[in-house]
N, C-alpha and C positions, 0 to 999 in steps of 0.2 A: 579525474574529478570523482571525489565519492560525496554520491547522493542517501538520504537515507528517509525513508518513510517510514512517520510517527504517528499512532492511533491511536486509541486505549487497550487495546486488549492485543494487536499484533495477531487476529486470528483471522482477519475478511479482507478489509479495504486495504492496507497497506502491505498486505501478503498478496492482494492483484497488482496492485502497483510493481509489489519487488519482483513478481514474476512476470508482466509483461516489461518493465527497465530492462531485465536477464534474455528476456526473448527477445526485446526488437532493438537494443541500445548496447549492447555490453559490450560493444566493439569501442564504444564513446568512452563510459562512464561504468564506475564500479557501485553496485546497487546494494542498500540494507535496507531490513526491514526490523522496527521492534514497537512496542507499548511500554506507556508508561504503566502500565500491569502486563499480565502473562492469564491471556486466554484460551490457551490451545487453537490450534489449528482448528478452523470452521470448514465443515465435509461439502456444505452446498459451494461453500468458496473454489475449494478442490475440484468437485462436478465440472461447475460450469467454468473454469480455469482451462479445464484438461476438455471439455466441449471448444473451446476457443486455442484448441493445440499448443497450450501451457503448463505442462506438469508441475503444479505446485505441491504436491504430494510428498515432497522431501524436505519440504522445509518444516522450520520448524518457530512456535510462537517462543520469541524471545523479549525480555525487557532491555532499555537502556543498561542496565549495568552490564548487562552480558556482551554487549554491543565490541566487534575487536578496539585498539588501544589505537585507531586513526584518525585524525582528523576529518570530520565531515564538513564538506563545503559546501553543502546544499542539505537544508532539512525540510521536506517539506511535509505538513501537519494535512491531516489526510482528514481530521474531525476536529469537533473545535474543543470537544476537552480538552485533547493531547496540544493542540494550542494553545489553551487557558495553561494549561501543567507541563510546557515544553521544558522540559531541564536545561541549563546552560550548554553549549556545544560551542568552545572555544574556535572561533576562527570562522564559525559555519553562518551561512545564511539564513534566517527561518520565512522560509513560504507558506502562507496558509492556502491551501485547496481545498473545502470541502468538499464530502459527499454522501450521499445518505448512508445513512448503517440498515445494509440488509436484515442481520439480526432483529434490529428493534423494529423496525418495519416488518416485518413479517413473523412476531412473535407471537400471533393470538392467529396467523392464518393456517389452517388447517388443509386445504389443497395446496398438495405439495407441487404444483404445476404452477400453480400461482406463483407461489413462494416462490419457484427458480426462476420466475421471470423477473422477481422485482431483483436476486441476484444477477441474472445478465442483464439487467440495463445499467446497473451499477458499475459490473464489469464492463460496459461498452462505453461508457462514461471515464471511467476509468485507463482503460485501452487511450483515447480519442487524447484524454491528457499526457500520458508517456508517447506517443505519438509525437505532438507539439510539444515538449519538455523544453526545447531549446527556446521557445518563446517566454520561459520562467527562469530558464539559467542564463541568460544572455549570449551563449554561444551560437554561431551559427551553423543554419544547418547544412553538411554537405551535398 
């Protein structure tokens, strides 16, 4: 089954997602991530990814077009633009999940301590949903 997580910018929230699917799922399901824009990779995303022993570090922010020539059977919208702008995905199912955008939430904070807490709860938020997936995909779990 391939799942794919869709955001705006393909640089935070759906770049945890792809990378804890990869870390704790990949035995199940084949994971992507992209936006419907191209925001580069976000570093605090990376920090605190690779604090939570997830090297997302290799990956890279991609849009839908770039996305490979598979059918996805699970898309699920990580933010509600990229829900308001989900492109057509023949065959695939669209779940909306949101979750806060670290970015915009910690745009104007200046303690970067701060900052990385409102990234790990995101991520732990995040984490807790790829965790219980099967309760979104309808598979069960083994």
């Amino acid at each position: 089954m391939n799942i794919l997580f869709l955001c705006t910018g393909n640089s935070c929230r759906s770049q945890m997602a792809h990378g804890f699917g990869n870390h704790l799922k990949s035995d199940k399901y084949k994971f992507y991530s992209a936006g419907t824009k191209k925001h580069g990779l976000n570093p605090y995303a990376v920090e605190v990814m690779k604090e939570a022993g997830v090297d997302i570090s290799h990956h890279e922010s991609n849009t839908t077009d770039e996305l490979p020539q598979e059918t996805m059977d699970i898309v699920f919208t990580v933010c509600s633009d990229a829900h308001e702008n989900c492109p057509f995905f023949p065959g695939g199912k669209v779940i909306h999940v949101g979750f806060d955008d670290p970015p915009r939430l910690t745009v104007k904070e200046t303690d970067e301590e701060k900052k990385r807490e409102v990234y790990r709860r995101v991520r732990d938020e995040i984490r807790a949903f790829v965790e219980n997936i099967e309760e979104y995909v309808g598979v069960e779990n083994d």
